[in-house]
DSSP file (Angstrom, degrees, kcal/mol; ACC not computed):
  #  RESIDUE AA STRUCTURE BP1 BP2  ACC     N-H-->O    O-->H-N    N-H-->O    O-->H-N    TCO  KAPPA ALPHA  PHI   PSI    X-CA   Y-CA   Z-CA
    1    1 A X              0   0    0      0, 0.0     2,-0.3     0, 0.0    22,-0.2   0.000 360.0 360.0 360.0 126.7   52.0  155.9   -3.2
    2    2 A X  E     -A   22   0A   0     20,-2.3    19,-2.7     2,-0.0    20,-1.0  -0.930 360.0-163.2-102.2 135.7   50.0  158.5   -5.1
    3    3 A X  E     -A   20   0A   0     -2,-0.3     2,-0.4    17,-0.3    17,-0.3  -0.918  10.1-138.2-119.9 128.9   46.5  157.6   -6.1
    4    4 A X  E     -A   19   0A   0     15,-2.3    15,-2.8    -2,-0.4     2,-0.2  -0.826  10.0-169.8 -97.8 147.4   44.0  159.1   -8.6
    5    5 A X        -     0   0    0     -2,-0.4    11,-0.1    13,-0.3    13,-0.1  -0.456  14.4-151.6-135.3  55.1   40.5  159.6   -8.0
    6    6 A X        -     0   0    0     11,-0.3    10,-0.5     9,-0.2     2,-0.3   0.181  19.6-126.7 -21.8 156.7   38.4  160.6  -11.2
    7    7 A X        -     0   0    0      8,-0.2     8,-0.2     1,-0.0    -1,-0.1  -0.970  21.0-164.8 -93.8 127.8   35.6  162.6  -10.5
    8    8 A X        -     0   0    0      6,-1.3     7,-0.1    -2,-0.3     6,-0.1   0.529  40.5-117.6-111.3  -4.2   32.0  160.7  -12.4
    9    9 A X  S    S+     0   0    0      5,-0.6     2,-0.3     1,-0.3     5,-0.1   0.091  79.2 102.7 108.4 -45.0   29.8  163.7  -12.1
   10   10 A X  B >   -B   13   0B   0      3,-0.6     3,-0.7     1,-0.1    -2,-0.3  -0.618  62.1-138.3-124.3 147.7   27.2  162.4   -9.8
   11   11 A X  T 3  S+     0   0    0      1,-0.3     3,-0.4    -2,-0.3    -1,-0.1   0.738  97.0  57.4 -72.9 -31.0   26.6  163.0   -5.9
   12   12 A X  T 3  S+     0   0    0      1,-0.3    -1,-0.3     2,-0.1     2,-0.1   0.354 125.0  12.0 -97.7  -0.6   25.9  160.2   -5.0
   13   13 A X  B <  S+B   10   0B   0     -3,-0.7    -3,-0.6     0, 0.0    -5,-0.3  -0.750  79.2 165.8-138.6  84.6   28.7  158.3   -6.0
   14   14 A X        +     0   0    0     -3,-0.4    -6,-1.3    -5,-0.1    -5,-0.6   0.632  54.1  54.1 -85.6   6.3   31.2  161.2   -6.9
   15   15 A X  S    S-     0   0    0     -8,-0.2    -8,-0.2    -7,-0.1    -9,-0.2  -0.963  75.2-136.3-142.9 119.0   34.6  159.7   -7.1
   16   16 A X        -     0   0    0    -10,-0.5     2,-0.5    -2,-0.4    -1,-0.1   0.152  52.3 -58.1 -40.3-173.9   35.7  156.4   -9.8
   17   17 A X  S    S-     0   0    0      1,-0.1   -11,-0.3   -12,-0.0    -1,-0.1  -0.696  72.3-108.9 -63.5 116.0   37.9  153.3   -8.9
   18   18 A X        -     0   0    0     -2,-0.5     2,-0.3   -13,-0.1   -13,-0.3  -0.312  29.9-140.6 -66.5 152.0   40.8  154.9   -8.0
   19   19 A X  E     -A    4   0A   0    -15,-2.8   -15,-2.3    -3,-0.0     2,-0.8  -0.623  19.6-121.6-111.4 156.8   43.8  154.5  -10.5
   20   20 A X  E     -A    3   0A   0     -2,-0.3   -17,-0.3   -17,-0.3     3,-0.1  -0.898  22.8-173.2 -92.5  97.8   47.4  154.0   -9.1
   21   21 A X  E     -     0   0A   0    -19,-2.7     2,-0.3    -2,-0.8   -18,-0.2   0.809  46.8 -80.3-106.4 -26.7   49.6  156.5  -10.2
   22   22 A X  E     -A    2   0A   0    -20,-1.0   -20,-2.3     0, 0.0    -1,-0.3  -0.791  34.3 -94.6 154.4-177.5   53.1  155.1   -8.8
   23   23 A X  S    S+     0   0    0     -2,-0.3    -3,-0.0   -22,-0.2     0, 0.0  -0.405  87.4  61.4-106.2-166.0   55.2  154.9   -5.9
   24   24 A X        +     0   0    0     -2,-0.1    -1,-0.2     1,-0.1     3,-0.1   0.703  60.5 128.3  61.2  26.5   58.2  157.3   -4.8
   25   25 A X    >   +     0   0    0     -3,-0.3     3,-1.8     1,-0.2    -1,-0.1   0.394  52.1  81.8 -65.2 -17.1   56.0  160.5   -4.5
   26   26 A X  T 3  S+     0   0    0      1,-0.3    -1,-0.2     3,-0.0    -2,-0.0   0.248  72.3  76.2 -89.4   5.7   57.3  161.0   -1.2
   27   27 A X  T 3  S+     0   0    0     -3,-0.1    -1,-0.3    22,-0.0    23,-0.2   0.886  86.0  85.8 -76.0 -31.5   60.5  162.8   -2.9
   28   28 A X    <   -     0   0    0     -3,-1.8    21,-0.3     1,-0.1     3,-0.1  -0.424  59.4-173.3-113.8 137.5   58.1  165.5   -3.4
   29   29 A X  S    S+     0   0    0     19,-1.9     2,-0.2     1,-0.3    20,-0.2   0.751  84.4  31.9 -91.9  -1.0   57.4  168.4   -0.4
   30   30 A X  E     +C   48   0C   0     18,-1.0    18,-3.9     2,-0.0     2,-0.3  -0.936  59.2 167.3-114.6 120.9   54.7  169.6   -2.5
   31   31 A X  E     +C   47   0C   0     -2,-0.2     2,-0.3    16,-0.2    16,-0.2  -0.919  14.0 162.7-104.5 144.3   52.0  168.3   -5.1
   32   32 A X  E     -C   46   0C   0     14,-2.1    14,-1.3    -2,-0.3     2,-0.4  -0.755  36.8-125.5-140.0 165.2   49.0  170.4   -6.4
   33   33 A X  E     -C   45   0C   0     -2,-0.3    12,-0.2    12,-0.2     3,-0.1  -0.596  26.0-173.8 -11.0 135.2   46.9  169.8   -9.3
   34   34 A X        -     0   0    0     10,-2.0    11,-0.1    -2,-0.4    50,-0.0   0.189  33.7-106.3-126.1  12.0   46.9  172.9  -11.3
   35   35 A X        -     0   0    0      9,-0.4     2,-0.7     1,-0.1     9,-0.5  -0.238  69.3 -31.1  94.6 157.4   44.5  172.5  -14.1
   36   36 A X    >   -     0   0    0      7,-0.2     3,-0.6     1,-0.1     7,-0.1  -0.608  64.7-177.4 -91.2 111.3   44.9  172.0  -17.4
   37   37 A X  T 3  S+     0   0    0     -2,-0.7    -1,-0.1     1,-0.3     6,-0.1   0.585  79.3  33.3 -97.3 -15.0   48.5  174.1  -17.7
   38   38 A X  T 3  S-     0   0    0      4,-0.3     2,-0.6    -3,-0.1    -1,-0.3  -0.112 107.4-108.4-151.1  41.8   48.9  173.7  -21.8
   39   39 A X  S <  S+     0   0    0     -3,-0.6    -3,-0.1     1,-0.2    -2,-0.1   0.301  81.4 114.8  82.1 -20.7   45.3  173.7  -23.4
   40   40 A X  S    S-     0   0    0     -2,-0.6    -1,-0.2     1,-0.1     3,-0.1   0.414  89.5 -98.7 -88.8  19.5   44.8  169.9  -24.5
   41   41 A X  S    S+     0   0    0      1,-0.2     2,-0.3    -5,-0.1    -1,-0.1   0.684  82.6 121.0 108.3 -18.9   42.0  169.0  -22.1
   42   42 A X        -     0   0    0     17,-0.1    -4,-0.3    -7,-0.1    -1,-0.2  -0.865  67.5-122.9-119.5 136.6   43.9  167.2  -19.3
   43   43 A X        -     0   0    0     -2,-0.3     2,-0.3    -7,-0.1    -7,-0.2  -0.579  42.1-156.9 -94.2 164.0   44.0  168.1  -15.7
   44   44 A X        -     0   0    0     -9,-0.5   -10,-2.0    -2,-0.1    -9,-0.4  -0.844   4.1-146.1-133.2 137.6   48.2  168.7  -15.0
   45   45 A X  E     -CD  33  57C   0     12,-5.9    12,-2.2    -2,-0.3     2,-0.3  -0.971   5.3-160.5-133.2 169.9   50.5  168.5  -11.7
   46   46 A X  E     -CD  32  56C   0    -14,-1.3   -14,-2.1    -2,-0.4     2,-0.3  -0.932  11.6-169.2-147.2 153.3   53.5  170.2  -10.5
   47   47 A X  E     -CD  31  55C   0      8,-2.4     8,-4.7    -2,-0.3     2,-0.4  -0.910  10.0-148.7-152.7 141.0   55.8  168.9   -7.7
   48   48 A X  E     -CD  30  54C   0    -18,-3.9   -19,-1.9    -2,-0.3   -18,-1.0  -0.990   9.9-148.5-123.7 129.6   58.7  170.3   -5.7
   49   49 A X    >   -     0   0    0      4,-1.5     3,-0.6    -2,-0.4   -20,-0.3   0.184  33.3-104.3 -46.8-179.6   61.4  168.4   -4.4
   50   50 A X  T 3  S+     0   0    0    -23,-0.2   -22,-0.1     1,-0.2    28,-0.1   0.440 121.8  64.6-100.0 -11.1   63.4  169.3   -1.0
   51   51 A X  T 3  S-     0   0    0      2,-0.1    25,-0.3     1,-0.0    -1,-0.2   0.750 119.9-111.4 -83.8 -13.2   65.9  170.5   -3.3
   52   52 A X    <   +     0   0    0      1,-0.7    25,-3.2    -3,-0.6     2,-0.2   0.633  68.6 136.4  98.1  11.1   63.9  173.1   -4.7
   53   53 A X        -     0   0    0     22,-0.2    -4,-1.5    23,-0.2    -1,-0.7  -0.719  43.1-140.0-101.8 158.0   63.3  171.9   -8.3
   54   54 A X  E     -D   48   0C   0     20,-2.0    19,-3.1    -2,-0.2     2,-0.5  -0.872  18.9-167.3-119.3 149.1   59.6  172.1   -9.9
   55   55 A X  E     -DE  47  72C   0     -8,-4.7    -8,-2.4    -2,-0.3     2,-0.3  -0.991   5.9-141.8-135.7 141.8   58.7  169.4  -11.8
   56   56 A X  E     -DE  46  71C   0     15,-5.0     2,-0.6    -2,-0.5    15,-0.6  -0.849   3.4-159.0-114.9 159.5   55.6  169.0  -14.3
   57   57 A X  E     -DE  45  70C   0    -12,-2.2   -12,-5.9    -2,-0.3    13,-0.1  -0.958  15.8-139.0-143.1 107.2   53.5  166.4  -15.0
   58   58 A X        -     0   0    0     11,-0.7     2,-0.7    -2,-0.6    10,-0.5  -0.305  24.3-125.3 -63.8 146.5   51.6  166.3  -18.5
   59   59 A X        -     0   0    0      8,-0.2     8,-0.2   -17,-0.2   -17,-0.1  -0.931  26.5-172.1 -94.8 113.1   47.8  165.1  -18.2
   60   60 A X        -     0   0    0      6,-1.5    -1,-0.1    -2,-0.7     3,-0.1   0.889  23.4-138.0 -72.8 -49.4   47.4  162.4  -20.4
   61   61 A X        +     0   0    0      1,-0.5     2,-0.8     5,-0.3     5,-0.1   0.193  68.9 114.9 110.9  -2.2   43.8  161.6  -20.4
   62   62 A X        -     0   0    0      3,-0.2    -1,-0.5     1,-0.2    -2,-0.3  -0.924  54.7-156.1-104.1 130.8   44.6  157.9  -20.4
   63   63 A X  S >  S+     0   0    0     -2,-0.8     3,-0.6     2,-0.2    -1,-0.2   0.708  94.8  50.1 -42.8 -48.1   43.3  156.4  -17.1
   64   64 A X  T 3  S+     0   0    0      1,-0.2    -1,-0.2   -45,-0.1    -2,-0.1   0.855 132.7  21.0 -83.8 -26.4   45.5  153.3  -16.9
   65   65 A X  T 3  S+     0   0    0      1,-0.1     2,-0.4   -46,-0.0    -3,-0.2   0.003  78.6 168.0-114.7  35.7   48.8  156.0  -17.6
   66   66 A X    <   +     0   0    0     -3,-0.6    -6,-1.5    -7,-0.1    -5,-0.3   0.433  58.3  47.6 -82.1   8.3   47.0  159.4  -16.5
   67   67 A X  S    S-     0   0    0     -2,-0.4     2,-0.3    -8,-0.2    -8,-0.2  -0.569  74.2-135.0-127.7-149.0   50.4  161.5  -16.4
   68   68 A X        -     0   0    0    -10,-0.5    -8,-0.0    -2,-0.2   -10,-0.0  -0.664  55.1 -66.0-148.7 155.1   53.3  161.9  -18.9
   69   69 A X        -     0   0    0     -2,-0.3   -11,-0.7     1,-0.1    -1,-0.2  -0.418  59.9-113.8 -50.5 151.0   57.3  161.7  -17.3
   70   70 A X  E     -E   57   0C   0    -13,-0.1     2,-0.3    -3,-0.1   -13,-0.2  -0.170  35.6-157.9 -77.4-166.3   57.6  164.5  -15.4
   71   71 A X  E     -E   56   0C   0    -15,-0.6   -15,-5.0    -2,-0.0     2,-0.4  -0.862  29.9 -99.8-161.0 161.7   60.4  167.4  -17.0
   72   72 A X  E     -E   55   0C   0     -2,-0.3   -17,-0.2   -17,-0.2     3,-0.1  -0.613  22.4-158.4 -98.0 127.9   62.0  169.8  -14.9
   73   73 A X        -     0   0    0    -19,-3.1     2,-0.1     1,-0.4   -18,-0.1   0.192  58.2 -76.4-119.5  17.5   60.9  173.7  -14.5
   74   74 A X        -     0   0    0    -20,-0.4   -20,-2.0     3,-0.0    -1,-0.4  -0.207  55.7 -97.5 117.7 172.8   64.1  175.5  -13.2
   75   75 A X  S    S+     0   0    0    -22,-0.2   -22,-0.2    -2,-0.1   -23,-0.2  -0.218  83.2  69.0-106.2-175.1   65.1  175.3   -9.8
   76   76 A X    >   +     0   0    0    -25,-0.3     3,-1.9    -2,-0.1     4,-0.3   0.517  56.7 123.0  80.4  15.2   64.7  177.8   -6.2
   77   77 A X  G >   +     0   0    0    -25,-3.2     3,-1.8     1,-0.3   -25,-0.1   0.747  48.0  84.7 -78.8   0.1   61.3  177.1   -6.0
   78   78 A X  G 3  S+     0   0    0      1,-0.2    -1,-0.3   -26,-0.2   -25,-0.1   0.503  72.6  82.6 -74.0  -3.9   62.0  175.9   -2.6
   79   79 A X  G <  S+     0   0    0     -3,-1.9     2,-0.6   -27,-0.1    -1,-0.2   0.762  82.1  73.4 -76.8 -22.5   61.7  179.9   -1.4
   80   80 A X  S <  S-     0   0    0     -3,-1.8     3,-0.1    -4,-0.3    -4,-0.0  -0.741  78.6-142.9-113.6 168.1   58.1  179.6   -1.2
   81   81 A X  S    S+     0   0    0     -2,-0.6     2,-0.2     1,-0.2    -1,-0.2   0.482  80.7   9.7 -88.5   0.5   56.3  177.8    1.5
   82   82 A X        -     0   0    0    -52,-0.0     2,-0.5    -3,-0.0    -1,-0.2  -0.769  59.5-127.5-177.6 154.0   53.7  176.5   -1.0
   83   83 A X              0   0    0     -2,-0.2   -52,-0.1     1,-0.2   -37,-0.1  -0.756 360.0 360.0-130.7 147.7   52.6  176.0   -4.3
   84   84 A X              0   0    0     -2,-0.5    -1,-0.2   -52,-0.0   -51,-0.1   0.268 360.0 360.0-101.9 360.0   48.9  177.2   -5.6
């Protein structure tokens, strides 16, 4: 199960209700959050499989839905031991 954890700004309570982002994440041997990868505003992830595909995941913005289907971003990425 992967879980999201907004960030509200404030110290003393820094993190929202966490949102539910879906099950079957455990395909992946790697996740990261990368930032907002294509300009619109939206924080982004990228995931590697044990097979050595990268996969992205669009930032939506929408809390209930907060990533897009992933799509696939060529394969070998299994050479490095981790992804930044």
């Amino acid at each position: 199960m992967l879980w999201l954890y907004r960030g509200t700004g404030n110290a003393g309570a820094p993190f929202a209700v966490r949102t539910r982002i879906g099950g079957g994440w455990n395909t992946y041997t790697q996740i990261t959050g990368v930032g907002d990868m294509t300009g619109d505003g939206h924080p982004d992830l990228l995931a590697r499989d044990a097979a050595g595909r990268l996969w992205y995941y669009r930032g939506t913005g929408n809390p209930a839905a907060p990533y897009a289907p992933r799509v696939q971003n060529g394969t070998g990425w299994n050479t490095y031991t981790s992804l930044i």
